[in-house]
C-alpha positions in Angstrom: 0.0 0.0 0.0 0.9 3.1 -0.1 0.1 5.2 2.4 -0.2 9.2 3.7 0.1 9.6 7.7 -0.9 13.5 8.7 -0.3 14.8 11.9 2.6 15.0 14.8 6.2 13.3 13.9 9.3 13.4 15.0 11.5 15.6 15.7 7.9 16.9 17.2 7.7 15.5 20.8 4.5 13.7 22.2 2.5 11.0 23.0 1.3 11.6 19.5 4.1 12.4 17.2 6.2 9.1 19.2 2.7 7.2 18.3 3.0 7.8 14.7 6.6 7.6 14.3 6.4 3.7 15.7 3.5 2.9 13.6 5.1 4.2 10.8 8.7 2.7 11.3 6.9 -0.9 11.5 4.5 -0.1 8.6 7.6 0.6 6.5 8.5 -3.0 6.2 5.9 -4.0 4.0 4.3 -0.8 2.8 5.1 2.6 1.6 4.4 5.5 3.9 5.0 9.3 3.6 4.2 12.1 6.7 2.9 15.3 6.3 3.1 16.8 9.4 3.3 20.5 11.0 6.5 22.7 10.3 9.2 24.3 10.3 11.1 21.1 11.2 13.9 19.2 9.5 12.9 15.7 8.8 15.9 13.3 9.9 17.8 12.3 7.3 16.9 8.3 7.1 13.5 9.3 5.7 14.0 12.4 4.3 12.2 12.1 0.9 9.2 11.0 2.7 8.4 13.8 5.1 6.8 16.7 4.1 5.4 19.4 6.0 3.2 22.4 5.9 4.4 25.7 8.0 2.0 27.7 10.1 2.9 30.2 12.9 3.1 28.7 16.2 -0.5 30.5 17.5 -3.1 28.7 19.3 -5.8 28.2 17.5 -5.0 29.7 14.2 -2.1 27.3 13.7 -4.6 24.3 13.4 -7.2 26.1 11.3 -4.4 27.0 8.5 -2.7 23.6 9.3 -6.4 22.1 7.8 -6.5 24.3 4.7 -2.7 24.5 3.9 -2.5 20.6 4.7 -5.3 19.8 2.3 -3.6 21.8 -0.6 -0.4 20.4 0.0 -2.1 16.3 0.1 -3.6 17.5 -3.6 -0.2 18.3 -5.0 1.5 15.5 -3.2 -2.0 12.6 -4.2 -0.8 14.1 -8.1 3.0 12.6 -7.4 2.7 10.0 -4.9 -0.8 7.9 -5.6 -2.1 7.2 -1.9 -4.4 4.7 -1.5 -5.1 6.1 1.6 -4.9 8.7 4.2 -4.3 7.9 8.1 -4.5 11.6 10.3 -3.9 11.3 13.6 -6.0 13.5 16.0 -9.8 14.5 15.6 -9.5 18.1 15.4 -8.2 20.7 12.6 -5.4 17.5 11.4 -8.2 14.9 10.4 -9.8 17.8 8.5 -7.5 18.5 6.3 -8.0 14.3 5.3 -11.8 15.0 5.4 -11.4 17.8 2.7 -8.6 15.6 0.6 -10.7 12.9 0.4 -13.6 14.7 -0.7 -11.8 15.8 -3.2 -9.7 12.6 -4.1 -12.5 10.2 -3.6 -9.4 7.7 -1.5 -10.0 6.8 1.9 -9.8 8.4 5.3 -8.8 6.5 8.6 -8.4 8.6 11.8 -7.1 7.5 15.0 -8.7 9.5 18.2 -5.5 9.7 20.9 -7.8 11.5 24.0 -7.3 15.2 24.3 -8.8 15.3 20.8 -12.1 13.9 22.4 -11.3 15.1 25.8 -10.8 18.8 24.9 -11.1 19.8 21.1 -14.3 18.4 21.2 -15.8 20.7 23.7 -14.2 23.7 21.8 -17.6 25.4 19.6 -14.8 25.6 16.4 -13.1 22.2 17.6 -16.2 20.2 18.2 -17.4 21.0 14.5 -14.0 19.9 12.9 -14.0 16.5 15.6 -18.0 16.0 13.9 -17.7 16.2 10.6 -14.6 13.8 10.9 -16.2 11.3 12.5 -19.1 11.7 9.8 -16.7 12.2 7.3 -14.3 9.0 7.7 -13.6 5.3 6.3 -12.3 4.4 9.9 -12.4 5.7 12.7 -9.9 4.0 15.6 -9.0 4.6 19.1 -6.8 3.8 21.7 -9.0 2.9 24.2 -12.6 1.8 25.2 -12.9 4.9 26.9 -11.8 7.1 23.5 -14.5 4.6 21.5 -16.8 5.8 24.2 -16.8 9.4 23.6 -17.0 9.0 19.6 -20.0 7.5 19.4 -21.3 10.0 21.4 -20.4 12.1 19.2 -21.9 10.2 16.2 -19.4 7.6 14.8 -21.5 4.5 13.8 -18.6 2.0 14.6 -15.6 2.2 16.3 -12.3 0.0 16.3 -10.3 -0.1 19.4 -6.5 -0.6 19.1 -4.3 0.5 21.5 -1.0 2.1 21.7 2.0 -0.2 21.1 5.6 0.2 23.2 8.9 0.0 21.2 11.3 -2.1 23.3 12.7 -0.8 25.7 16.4 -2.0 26.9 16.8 -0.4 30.6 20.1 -0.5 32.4 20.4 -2.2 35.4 19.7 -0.1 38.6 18.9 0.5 42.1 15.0 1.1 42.4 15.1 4.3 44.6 13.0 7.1 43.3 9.4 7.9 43.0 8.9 9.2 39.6 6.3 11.3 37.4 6.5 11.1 33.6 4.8 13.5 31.5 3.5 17.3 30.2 3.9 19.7 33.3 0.7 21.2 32.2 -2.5 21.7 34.9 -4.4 18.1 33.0 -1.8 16.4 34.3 -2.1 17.6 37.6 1.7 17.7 38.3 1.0 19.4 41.4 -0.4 16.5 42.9 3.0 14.7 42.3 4.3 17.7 44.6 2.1 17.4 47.2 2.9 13.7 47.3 6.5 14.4 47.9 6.0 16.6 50.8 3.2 14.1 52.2 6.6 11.6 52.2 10.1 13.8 52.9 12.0 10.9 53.1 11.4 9.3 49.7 13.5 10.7 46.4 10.9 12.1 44.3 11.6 12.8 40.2 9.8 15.0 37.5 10.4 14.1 34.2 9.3 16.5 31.6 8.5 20.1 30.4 5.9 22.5 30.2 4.0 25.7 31.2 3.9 24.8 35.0 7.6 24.2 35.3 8.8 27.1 37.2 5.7 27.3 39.5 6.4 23.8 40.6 10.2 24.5 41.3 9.5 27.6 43.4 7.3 25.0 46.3 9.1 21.6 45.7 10.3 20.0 48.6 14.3 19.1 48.7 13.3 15.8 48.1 12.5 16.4 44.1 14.5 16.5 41.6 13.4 17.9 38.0 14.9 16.4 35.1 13.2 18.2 32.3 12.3 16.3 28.9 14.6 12.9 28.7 14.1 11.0 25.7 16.1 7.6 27.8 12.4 7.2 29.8 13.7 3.7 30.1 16.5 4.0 32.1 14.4 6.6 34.3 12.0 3.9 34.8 15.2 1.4 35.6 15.7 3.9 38.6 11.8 3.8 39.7 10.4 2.1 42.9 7.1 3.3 41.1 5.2 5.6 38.8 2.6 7.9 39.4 0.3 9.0 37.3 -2.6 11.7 39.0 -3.6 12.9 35.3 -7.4 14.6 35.5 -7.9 13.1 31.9 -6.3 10.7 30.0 -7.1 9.1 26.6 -4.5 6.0 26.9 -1.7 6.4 29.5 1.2 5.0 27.3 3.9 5.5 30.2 1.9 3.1 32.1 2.5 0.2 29.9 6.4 1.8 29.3 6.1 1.2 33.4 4.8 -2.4 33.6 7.1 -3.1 31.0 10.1 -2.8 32.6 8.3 -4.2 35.9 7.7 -1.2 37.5 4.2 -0.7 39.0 2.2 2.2 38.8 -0.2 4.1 41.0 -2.6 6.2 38.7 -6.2 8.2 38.9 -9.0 6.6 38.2 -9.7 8.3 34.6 -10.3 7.7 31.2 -7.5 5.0 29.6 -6.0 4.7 32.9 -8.9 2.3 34.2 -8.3 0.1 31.6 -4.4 -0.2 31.7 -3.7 -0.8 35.4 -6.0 -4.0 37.2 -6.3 -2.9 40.5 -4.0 -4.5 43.1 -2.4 -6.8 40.3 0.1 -4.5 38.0 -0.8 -1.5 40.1 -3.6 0.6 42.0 -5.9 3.3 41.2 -7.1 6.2 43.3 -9.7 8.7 43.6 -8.5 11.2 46.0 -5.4 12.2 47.6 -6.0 10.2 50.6 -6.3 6.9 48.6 -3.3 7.8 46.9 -1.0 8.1 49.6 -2.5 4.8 50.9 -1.4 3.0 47.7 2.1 4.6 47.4 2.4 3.4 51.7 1.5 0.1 50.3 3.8 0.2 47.3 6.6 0.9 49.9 6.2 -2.3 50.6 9.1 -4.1 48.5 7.3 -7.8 48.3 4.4 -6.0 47.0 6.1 -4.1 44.6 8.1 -6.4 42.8 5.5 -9.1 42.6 3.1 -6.5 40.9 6.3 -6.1 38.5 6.4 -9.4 37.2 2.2 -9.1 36.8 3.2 -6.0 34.9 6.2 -7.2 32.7 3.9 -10.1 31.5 0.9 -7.8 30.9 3.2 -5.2 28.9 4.5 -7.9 26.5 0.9 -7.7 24.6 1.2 -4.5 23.4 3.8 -4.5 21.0 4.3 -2.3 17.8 4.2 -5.3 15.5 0.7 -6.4 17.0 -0.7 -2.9 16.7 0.1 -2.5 13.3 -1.1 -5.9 12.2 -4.5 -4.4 13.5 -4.1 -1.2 11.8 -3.3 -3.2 8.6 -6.2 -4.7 9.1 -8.5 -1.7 8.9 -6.6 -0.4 5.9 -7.5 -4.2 4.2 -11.3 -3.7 5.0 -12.1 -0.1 3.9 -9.8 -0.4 0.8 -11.9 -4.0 0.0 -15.2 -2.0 0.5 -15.1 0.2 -2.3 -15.8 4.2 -2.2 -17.1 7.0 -3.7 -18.3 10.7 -2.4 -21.1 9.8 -0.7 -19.4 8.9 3.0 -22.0 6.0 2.9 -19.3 4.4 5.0 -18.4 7.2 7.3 -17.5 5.3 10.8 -17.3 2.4 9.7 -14.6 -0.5 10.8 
């Protein structure tokens, strides 16, 4: 096949952009696959004659809407040199748009994968919520990462959804002493960092680390305890996690929780909030716990302590982690590609939302 992936890539960081540069890696070894995706960037050089990209001013809001316009022109001129059999966006939102008008226009499929703040937030934007609805309607395929994601698109009008979760590449850890408690991820107010901080003060003699970047950085240096140490973005999340007693994830929302299966992986067990993806990822009291309230989580982390406990809920996790590998997920996804292409299309979206 050959296919067109739109949305976030590499060197682009994200639970999004790391999604689609896996899929496409292991989709390389039997098809052909081009990226457009958001610039200015410079595509690495392994695969630079098959990433394109479409520049738009780093502005809230507008950069998406002229990302969808810009992005649609540049799939025409690329369709005329190129071929695609089909288009695969990643994110509901102003990115699948830009497939919804190419394929309008190109009469060739549309497959969209929903990754959770697309659902969780766009949606519930006036603009957003119109571009996430008329994708849904719009689309050959619509897939998501978890129940929960599959949940909130048909309840916002897809027909049928196909649930296929994230993958993990592997991960080779060194070998280290277990000895902090960690916190992976955006240091933005969803992913309620500041829970993580008030954690670490709740336990002064545990090592506490914070790995990642974002808005809330410098707010959560200025009242963090002695006990935490912020490490900023680190692309080596495995050798993090090799130095992890435990992860712990207090995110308000969450659409899959990939750093929880990253966790388990490498057999460290995670503590995480009730919500969303994260419900479905740890099984309470086997490769982790879940909490509603502060209270409840400092309970669990107390019990985590416990070293027995720990490592026996590592080995549950290392086993449940081996099911989500790349190869797997892209076996799916090849899969839904197989079905729409075998159903035949024209421009009358009689299969919008369809499997």
């Amino acid at each position: 096949m050959r296919i067109l992936m739109v949305g976030h890539y590499p060197p682009h960081k994200g639970g999004v952009a790391n999604h689609t540069d896996s899929l496409v890696r292991e989709l390389r070894k039997r098809h052909e696959v081009y990226v457009l995706t958001y610039g200015p960037i410079i595509p690495r050089d392994f695969e630079r004659d098959a990433v394109y990209q479409v520049k738009v001013p780093p502005i809230f809001g507008l950069r998406g809407i002229l990302f969808a316009l810009l992005a649609f022109l540049k799939i025409i001129k690329l369709h005329k040199k190129l071929n695609f059999e089909l288009i695969h966006a990643h994110y509901l939102g102003t990115t699948s748009y830009a497939g919804v008008l190419a394929k309008r226009k190109l009469k060739i499929p549309l497959i969209i994968t929903a990754h959770g703040s697309d659902l969780d937030f766009m949606s519930n934007l006036p603009l957003g919520r119109y571009f996430v609805r008329e994708s849904i309607s719009k689309s050959n395929a619509i897939i998501a990462v978890s129940h929960y994601l599959k949940g909130k698109a048909l309840s916002l009008g897809a027909k049928r959804v196909k649930v296929i979760p994230n993958g993990i590449r592997k991960l080779n850890s060194k070998k280290a002493a277990r000895k902090y408690i960690t916190f992976i991820g955006a240091l933005a107010p969803y992913k309620d960092p500041e829970t993580f901080i008030r954690l670490a003060e709740h336990f002064p003699t545990e090592k506490f680390l914070v790995v990642g970047e974002g808005p809330l950085m410098d707010e959560l240096k200025s009242r963090a305890p002695s006990n935490v140490e912020f490490l900023g973005y680190r692309g080596d999340v495995e050798n993090i996690l090799a130095e992890s007693k435990m992860l712990v994830v207090p995110s308000l929302r969450e659409g899959f929780g990939l750093v929880i299966v990253e966790a388990n992986s490498l057999g460290v067990p995670v503590v995480g909030r009730a919500v969303g993806g994260i419900k479905e990822l740890i099984r309470d009291g086997k490769n982790g716990y879940l909490f509603k309230d502060f209270d409840e989580l400092v309970e669990r982390v107390e019990l985590l302590l416990d070293n027995k406990k720990a490592l026996k809920m590592g080995r549950i996790g290392r086993r449940i982690g081996e099911r989500y590998t790349w190869e797997k997920v892209a076996e799916r996804i090849e899969e839904v590609y197989t079905e729409v292409l075998g159903e035949g299309h024209d421009d009358s979206d009689k299969h919008a939302g369809r499997r």
